[in-house]
C-alpha positions in Angstrom: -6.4 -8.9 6.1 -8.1 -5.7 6.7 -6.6 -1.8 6.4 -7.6 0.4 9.1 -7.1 4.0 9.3 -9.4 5.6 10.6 -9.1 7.9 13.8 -9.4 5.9 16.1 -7.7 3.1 15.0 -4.9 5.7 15.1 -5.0 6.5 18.5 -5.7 2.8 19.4 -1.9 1.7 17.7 -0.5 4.5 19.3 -1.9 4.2 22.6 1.6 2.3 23.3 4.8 4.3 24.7 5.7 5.9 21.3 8.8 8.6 21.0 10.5 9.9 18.1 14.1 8.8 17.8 16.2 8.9 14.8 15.3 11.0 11.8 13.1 8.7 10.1 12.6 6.1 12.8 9.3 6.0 15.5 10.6 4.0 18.6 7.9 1.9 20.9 8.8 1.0 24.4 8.2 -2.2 24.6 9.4 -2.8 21.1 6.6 -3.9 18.8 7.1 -7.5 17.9 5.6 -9.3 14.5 6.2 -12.7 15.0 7.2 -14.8 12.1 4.3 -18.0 11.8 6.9 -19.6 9.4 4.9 -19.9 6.1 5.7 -18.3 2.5 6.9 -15.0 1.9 6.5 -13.5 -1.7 10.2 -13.7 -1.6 13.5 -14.1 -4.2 14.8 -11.8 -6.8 12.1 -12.4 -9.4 9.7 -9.4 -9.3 6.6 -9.4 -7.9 4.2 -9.7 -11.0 0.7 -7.8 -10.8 -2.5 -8.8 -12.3 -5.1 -5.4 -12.0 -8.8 -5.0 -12.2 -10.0 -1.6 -12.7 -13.9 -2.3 -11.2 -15.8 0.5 -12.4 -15.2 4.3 -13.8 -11.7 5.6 -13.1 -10.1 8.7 -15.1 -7.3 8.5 -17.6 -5.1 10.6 -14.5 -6.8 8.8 -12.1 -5.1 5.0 -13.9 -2.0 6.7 -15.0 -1.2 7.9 -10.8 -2.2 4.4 -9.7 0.1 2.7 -12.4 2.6 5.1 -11.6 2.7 4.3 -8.1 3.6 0.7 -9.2 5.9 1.2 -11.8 7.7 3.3 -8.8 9.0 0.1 -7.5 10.3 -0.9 -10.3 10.8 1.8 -12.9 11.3 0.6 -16.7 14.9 0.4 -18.3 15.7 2.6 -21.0 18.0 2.2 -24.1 19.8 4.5 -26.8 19.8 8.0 -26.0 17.0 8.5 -23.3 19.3 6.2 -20.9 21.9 8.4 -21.3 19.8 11.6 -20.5 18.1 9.2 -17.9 21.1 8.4 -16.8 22.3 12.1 -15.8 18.9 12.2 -14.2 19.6 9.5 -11.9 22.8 11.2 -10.8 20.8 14.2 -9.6 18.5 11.9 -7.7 21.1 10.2 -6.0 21.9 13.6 -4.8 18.9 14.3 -4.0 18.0 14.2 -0.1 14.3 12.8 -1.6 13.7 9.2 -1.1 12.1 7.2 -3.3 9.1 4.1 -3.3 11.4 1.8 -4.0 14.0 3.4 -1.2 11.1 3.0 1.1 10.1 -1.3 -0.2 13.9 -1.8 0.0 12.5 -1.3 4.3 11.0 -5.3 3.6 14.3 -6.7 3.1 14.5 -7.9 7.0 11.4 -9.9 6.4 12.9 -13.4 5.7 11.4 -16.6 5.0 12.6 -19.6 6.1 15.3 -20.5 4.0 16.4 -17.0 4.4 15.3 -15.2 0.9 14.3 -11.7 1.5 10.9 -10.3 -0.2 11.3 -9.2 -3.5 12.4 -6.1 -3.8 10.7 -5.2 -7.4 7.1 -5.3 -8.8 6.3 -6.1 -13.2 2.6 -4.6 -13.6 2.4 -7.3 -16.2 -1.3 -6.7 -17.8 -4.1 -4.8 -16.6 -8.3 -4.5 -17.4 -11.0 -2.4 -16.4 -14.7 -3.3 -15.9 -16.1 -0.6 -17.1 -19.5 -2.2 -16.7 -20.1 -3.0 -13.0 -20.5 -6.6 -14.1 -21.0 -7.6 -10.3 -23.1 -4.2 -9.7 -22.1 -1.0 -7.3 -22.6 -2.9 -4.4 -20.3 -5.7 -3.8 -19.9 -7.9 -1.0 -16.7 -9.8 0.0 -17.0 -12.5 -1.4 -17.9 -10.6 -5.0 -13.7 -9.3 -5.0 -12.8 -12.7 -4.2 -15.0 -14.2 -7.5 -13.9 -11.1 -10.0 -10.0 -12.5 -9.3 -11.1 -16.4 -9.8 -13.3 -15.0 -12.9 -10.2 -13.3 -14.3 -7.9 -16.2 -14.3 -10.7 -18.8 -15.0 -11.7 -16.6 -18.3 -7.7 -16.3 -18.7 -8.5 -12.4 -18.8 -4.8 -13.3 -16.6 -2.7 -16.3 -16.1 -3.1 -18.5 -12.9 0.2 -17.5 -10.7 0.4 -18.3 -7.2 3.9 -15.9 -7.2 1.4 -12.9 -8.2 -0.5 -10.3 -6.5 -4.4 -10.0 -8.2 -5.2 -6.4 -7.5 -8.8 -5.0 -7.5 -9.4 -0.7 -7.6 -12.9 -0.3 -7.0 -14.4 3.2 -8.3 -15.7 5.8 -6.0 -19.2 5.1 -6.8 -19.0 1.6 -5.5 -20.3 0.3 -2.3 -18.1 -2.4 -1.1 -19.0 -4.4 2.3 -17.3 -3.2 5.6 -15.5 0.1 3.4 -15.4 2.8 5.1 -17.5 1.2 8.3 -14.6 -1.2 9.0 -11.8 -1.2 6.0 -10.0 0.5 3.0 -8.8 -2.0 1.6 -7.6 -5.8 2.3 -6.1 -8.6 1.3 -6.2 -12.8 1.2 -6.2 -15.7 -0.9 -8.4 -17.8 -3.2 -8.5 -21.4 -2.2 -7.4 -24.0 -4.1 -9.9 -25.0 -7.0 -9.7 -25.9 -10.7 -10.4 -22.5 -12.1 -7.5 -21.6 -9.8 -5.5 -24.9 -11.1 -5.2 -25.4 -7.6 -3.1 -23.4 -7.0 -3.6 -20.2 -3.9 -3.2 -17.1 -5.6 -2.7 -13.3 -3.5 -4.9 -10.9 -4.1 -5.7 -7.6 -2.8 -8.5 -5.1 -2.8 -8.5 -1.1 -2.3 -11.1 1.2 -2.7 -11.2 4.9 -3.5 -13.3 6.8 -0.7 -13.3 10.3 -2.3 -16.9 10.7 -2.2 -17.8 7.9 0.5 -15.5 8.3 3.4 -12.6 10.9 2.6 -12.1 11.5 6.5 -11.8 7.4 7.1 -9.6 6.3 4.1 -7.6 9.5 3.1 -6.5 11.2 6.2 -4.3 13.3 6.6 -5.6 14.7 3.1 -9.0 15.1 4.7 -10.6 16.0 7.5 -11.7 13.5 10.2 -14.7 13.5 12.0 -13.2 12.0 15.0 -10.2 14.8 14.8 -11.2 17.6 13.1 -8.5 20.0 11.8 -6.5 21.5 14.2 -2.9 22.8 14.8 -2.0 19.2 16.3 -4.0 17.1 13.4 -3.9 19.3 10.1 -5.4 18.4 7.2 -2.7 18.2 4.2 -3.2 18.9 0.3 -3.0 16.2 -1.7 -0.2 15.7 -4.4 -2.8 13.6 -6.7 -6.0 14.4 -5.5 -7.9 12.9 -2.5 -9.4 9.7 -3.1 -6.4 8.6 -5.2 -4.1 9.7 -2.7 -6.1 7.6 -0.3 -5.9 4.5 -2.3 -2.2 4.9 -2.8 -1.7 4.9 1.2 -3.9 1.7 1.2 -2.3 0.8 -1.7 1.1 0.7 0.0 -0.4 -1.3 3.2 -1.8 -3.9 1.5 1.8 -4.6 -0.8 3.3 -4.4 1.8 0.8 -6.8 3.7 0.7 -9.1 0.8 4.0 -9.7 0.4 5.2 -10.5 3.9 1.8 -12.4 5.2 0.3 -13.7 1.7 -1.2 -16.9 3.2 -2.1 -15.8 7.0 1.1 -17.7 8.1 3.8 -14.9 7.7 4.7 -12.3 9.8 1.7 -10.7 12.0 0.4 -9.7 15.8 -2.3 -10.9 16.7 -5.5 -13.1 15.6 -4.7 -14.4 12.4 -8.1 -13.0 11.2 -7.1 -9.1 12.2 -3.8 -9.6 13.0 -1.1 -6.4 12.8 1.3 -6.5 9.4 4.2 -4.6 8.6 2.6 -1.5 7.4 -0.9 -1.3 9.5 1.2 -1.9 12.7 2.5 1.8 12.0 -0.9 3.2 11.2 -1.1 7.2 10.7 2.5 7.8 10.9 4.1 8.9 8.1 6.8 11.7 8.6 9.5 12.0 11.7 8.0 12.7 15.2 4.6 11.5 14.3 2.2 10.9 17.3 -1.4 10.4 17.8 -3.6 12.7 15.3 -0.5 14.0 13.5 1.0 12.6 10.7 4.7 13.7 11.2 7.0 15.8 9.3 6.5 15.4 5.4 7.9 17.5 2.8 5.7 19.9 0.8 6.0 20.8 -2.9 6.8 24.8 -3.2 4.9 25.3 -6.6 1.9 23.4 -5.3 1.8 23.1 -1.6 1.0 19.3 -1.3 2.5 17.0 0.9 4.1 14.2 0.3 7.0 12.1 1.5 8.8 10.2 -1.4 9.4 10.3 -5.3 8.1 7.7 -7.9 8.1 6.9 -11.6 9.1 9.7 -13.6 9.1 12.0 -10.4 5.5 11.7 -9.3 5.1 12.3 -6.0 2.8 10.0 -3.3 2.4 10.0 0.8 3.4 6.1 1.9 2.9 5.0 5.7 5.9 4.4 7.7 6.5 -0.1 7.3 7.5 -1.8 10.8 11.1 -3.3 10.3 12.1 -6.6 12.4 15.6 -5.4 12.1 15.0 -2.3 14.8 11.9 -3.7 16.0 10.3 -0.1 15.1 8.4 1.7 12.6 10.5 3.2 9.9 10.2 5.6 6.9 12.3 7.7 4.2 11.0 11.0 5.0 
């Protein structure tokens, strides 16, 4: 399903009664309500294995911030003497009043399936590639993204796994159809077919609007056409750098999106088709007392002045949305 988040889309969400409550906490009056369509979840204690696609020129900084961002749910175990040093590390975290990614996934554990298993709670980036050259070309339609994951497991570049998520990064220099006019990013499902093994595999697809659409895809770290930069919508520096930043907000919508509706049948309002999931129903709030245009109290780094609102791998720091939870019926965070 599609990622809005542009301006308007903003004020269209929030158009509802919306009032700050608890720290952390935006409360709706009516409560928002996702209903659960009683299908699959990408539930159990096994983690959440990824399958990633690089489509086109990114960085070395520009990989290592996205990997980061997933390793954040799931950070690697250390032995010998680092886990001991680690170890002292994670003491000071705990202390810390910073949350962390994996603080803010752990909001996903009310989203049960039928037989009551929560969704995992943990991510593996198991194996990634990068198409360096545009095999598809810089102007991709929708169904292209939906034929470079069936390629990938039908060239066993990656194993067929239905429990997976098959992400695709496109580079800033490529045109995908409806980015930036209608989406960021998205996610669905390949049918059934024998390059699949039959089997419907998750996928998901973000793009990196840095030179395309900054203002659509990476507010509040740019500056909106439809909102301009004012006292009551600033424009906030970003940790990681624009476009990436961007991505990881999308990034975070469409996880969170994947692994609560993976098959159109999980929890959503709405048409199927467009329907609200657990992370686009609290579009441009990110921080306490968000409203309208304004993104809500956020914490900003004192040697560098970016914003941001939790911790990840090896203390890298990212801007995620705040995730409806069907405990409270309300969009929360860990600001």
């Amino acid at each position: 399903m599609s990622v809005l988040v542009s301006a308007l889309t903003v004020f269209l969400l929030w158009s509802v009664s919306c009032a700050p409550a608890a720290e952390g906490r935006l409360l709706r009056n009516p409560p928002l309500i996702l209903d659960y369509h009683n299908g699959p979840l990408l539930s159990g204690d096994a983690p959440i294995k990824v399958y990633l696609t690089f489509y086109g020129e990114f960085s070395r900084y520009e990989k290592a911030t996205l990997r980061a961002f997933l390793y954040s749910f799931n950070p690697p175990t250390p032995s010998g003497k680092q886990k001991d040093s680690d170890a002292a590390a994670a003491r000071k975290r705990r202390r810390s009043s910073v949350p962390t990614v994996s603080q803010w996934w752990s909001l996903t554990r009310g989203y049960k399936d039928l037989f009551g298993a929560t969704v995992s709670q943990k991510f593996e980036l198991v194996k990634s590639t990068t198409d360096v050259s545009y095999s598809r070309g810089k102007e991709l339609k929708k169904t292209d993204i939906y034929s470079l994951v069936v390629e990938s497991v039908k060239k066993q570049v990656f194993p067929t796994d239905p429990k997976a998520i098959y992400l695709v990064f496109t580079a800033e220099d490529v045109v995908v159809e409806g980015f930036c006019a209608e989406r960021c990013g998205e996610h669905g499902f390949t049918f059934p077919s024998v390059d699949t093994s039959d089997h419907m595999l998750p996928f998901a697809w973000v793009g990196n609007s840095a030179s395309q659409c900054p203002g659509f895809c990476a507010w509040p770290f740019a500056r909106s056409e439809l909102l301009g930069d004012t006292p009551l919508s600033p424009v906030l520096k970003a940790p990681n750098g624009i476009g990436i930043d961007g991505m990881v907000i999308t990034l975070a919508k469409v996880l969170a999106g994947t692994a609560t509706d993976p098959y159109g049948n999980g929890y959503y309002q709405g048409e199927q088709s467009a329907g609200l999931e657990a992370s686009g129903a609290c579009t441009g709030a990110f921080g306490a007392g968000a409203y309208p245009g304004n993104p809500g109290k956020v914490r900003v780094d004192k040697l560098t002045g970016a914003s941001y609102n939790v911790k990840g791998f090896k203390r890298w720091k990212f801007m995620v949305p705040y995730m409806w939870n069907p405990e409270t019926l309300s969009c929360e965070g860990k600001s």
